[in-house]
N, C-alpha and C positions, 0 to 999 in steps of 0.2 A: 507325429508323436509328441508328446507332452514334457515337458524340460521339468516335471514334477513326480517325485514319488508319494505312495503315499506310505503312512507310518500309522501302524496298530499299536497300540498298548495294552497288554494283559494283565489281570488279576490284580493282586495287590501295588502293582507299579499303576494301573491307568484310573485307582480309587486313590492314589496319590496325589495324580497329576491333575485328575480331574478332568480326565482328555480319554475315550477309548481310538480314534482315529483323526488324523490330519493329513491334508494333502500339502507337501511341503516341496515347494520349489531348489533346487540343485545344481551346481554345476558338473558339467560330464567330464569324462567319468570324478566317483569321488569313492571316498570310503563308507563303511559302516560307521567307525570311529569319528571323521572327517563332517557324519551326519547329523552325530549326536554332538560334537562341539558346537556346530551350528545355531542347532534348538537350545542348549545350555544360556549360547551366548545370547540369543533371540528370545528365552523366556524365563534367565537369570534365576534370581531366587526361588522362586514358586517352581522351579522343575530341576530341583537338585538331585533328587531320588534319580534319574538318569548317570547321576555318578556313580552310584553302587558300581562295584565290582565284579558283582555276585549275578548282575545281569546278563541276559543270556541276549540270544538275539536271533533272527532267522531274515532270509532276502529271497521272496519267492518260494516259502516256505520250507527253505533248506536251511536247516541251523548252521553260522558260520562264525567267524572269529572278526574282532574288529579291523582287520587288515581289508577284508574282501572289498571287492568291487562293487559298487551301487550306480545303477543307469536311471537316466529319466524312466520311466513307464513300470520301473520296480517296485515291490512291494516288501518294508522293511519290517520289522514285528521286534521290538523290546518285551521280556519279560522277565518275571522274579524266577529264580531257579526251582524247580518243582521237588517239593516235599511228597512222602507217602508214608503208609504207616499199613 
């Protein structure tokens, strides 16, 4: 097994970043939250939009809170919170 997850980015967050997908290497187990400081601290300025609040987030395509667990071989997805009309 692969000691990397990978991370999606959607919609107006990965027209942001400038990134739709990375495979990003991890320590086991780690958090959602734990992911995202990671990548903050790893791509500083230019991927600040990952601070939003308002961002949502899914692991293996189940929407979860930034607490949850993230294993090597997971698949983690950030996105802006969905608007409708």
């Amino acid at each position: 097994m692969s000691d990397s997850v990978t991370v999606l980015f959607f919609a107006s967050l990965a027209d942001q970043l400038n990134c739709r997908s990375l495979s990003f290497k991890v320590a086991s187990p780690t958090t959602v939250q734990a992911l995202r400081d990671q990548l903050l601290r790893e791509r500083e300025e230019s991927w600040q939009a990952l601070k939003s609040g308002q961002l949502r987030c899914a692991v293996n395509q189940q929407i979860v809170k930034l607490d949850h667990t993230v294993r090597p071989g997971d698949e983690v997805a950030f996105f802006p919170p969905v608007t409708g009309g």
